[in-house]
N, C-alpha and C positions, 0 to 999 in steps of 0.2 A: 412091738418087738420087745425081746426080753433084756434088760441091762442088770449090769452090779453096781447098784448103788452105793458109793461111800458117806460113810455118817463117821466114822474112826478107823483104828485099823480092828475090831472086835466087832464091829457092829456096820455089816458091807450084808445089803439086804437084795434078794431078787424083784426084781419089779420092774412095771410095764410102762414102756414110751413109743409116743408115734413113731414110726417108719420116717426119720429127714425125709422133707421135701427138697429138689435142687433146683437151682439156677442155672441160666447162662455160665458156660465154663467151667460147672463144678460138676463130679462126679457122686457116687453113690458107692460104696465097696459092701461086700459081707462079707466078715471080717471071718474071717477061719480061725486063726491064731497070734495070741494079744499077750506078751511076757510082762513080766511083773517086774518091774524096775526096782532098785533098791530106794528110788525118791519116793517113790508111791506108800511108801512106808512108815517118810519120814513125819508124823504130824505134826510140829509144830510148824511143816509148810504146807500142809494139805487140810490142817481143821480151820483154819479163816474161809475156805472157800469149799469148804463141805455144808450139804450133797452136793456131791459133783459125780460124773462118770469119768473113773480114772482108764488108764490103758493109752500109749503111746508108741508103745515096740508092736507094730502090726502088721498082718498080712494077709490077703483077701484078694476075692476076684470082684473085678468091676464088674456091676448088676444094672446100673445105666450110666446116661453122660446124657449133660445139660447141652443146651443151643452153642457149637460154636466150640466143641471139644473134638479133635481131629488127630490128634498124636495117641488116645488112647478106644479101645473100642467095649463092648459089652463082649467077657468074658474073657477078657487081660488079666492073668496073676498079677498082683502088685503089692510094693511096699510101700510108701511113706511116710514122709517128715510130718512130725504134728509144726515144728518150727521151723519158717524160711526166711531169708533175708527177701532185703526191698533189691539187692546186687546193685544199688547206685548210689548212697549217701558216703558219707564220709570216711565213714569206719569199713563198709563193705570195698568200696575205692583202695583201703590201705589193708586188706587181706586178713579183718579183722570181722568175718564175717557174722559169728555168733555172739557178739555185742552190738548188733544193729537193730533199733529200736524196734522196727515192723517184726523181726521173730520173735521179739519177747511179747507181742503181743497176739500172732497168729496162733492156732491151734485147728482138732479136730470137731463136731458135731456130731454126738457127744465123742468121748472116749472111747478108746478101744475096747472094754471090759463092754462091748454091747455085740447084739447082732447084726446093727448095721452103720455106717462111720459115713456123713456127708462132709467130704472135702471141698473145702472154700475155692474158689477158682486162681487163687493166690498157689495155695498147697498146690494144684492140677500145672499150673504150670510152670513150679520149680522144685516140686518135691515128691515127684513119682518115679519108682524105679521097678522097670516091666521085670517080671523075674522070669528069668532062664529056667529052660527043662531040670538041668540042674542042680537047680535049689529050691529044696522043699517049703513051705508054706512056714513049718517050725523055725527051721534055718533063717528066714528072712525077719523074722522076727531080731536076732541079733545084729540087723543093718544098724538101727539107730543105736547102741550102746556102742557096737565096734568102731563107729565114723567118730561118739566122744573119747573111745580111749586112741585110736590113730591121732585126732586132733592133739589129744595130752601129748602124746610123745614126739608129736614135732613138735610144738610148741617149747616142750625140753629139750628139744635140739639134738634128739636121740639119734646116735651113728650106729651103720654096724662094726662089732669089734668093741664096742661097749660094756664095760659091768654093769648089771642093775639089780637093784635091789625094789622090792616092791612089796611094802608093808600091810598086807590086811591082805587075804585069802578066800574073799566071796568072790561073785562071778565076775565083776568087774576088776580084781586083780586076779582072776585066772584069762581075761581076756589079756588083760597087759601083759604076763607070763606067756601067753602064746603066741600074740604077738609080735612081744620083742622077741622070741625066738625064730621066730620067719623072717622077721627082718635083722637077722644076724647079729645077733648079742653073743659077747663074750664068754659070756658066766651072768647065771640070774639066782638071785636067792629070794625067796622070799617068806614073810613072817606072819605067825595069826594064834590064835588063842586055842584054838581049837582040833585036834587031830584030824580030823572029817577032812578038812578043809587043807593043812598042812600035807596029807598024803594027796590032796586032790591038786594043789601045786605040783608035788612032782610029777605028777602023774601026765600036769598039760606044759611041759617043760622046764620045771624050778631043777637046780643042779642040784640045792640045798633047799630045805625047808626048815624053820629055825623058830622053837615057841618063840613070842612077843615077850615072855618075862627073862627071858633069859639074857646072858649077855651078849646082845646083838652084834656091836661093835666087835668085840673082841672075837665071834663065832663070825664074822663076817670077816675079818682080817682073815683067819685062818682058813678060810674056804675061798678067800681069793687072791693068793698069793702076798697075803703082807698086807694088800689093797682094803682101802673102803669104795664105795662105788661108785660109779659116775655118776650114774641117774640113779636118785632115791623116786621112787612113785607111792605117794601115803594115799590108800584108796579105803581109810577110816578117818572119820572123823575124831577119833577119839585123841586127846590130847597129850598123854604121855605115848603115843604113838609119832604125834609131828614135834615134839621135844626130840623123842630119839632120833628121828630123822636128822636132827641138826649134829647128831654126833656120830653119823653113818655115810653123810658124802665126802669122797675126797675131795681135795683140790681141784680146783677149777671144774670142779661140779655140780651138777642140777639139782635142786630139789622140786618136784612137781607136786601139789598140793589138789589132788584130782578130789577129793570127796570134800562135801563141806562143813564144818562145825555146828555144834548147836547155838544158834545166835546169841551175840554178846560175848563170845568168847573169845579169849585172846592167851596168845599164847606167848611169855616174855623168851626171850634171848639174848645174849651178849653179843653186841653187832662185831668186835672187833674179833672176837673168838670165833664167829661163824663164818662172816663174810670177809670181813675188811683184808687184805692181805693172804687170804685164800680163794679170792677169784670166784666164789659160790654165786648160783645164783637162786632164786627161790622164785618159780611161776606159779599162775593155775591156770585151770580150763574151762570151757564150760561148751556145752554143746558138740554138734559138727557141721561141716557146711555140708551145702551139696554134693560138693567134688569126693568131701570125705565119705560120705555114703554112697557112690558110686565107686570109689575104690575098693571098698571093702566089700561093696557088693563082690567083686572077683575076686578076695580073699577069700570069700565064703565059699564060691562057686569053683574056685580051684584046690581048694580044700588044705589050703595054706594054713589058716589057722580051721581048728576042727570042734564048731561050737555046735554040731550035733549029740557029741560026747558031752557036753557041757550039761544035757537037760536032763533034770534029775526026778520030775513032777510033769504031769499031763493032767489038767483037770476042768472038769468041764463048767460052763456059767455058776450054776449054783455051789458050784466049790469054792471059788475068788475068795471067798472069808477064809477057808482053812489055807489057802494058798498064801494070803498076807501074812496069817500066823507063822508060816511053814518061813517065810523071805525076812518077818520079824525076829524069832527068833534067833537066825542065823548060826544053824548049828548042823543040822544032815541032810541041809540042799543047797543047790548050787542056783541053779535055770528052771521058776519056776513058768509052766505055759499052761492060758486060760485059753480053752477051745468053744470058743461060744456059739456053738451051731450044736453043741451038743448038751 
């Protein structure tokens, strides 16, 4: 079969690996359509363990089932988690699912960026989601990024009737733009460097769109009544992006810390100015569980939030390189999707 091999994000070469064999309990999918996630991108987390075959956002029909597989059959639409919980240690027990050792260590055989994905008998039976006539092949590919940004926004304890502000403007804060709009937010602003990306906020529910060099704080008061906001959501890494976050939550509000830095970085603050006596509180996220990609599965499917409009690029296995470039840059796309049957 044919994969996209990763060596950098410049250097993703076409080339040949056996067809997985499967086991007792595990499946076989071909993989129709595989998004490029913004971590896929990022190398100082992906060159320790290159080559690798990257792709985790997938969708595909089941092409066989191992001994002893009974919930799914041969030629089932399907999505899946490359990461599951064990659902019974410590941390899964206290609804802290995507800090439980066994998902940080499960995955798929190989990556999605291939023609064909053998899922472990672990994944088959807790991380398959049959897909509805409903939702297309592309569409499902947004289960695992929407079940991390749902997870972010409970975990910020996000109400409807809320302000939010949500800083960075790629696909993953136009999923939290649309989102929090479905789920009844008050007023959303949000900020990015780039026009592409600033009209493409409003476009998936932002009230306001606002450059990142400007004076956030002060264009944020003005656009929400006096107010700063309840949930800040920084979905950059970049670090005078989460400095201004601390001078963009109101009172007894959230900051969620959704994207991650480049290691070793740190970012100082005055605790009495930020938190102490303003009731703030500062989270992050990581992952979703199962439940969370079962719920969004019917976001998607009822078209609550509308991450068909989201896809900017279609391109087939041997494109994966221009496609990295197209999600590295981060300048005139939003959803890139590798179709590897083509």
């Amino acid at each position: 079969m044919r994969v996209a091999m990763y060596y950098n994000n410049r250097d993703i070469r076409l080339e040949e690996l056996p067809v997985p064999r499967i086991g007792p309990g595990e499946a076989l999918v071909k993989i129709t359509a595989s998004g490029i996630c913004g971590s896929d991108v990022m190398e100082w987390y992906r060159l320790p363990r290159a080559p690798r075959v990257l792709g985790h956002e997938i969708a595909g029909e089941i092409v066989e089932v191992g001994h002893g597989v009974t919930r799914y059959k041969v030629g089932d639409r399907v999505s899946a988690s490359h990461h599951v919980p064990c659902n019974t240690c410590y941390y899964c027990l206290n609804g802290h699912h995507t800090v439980c050792d066994t998902l940080r260590t499960t995955s798929f055989d190989p990556g999605g960026f291939s023609q064909y994905v053998r899922l472990p008998a672990i994944n088959v039976d807790r991380g398959v989601y049959p897909l509805p006539d409903g939702v297309s092949d592309e569409e499902a590919t947004f289960i695992e990024p929407l079940a991390c940004v749902l997870r972010g926004q409970q975990q910020a304890g996000f109400r409807p009737g809320q302000s939010v502000l949500v800083m960075g403007s790629g696909i993953t804060g136009i999923l939290h733009i649309n989102l929090a709009r479905a789920l009844g937010a008050r007023r959303i602003v949000a900020t990015d460097i780039t026009g592409y990306r600033l009209r493409a906020a409003r476009r998936f529910g932002a009230d306001e769109a606002i450059h990142a060099k400007d004076d956030v704080p002060d264009r944020l008061r003005k656009a929400n009544g006096g107010m700063l906001a309840d949930v800040v959501i920084v979905c950059t890494g970049a670090l005078p992006a989460i400095e201004q976050s601390f001078r963009c939550v109101e009172r007894g509000g959230t900051i969620l810390l959704f994207a991650p830095t480049e290691p070793g970085a740190s970012v100082p603050f005055f605790i009495n100015h930020v938190l102490w006596g303003n009731d703030v509180s500062i989270t992050t996220t990581y992952a979703g569980s199962p439940a969370d990609h079962i719920t969004v599965l019917e976001l998607i499917r009822s078209r609550r939030v509308r991450v068909r409009d989201m896809i900017t690029h279609r391109l087939g296995l041997a494109e994966t390189g221009l496609g990295f470039q197209l999600v590295e840059k981060a300048q005139d796309s939003l959803k890139v999707i590798i179709e590897p049957q083509r």
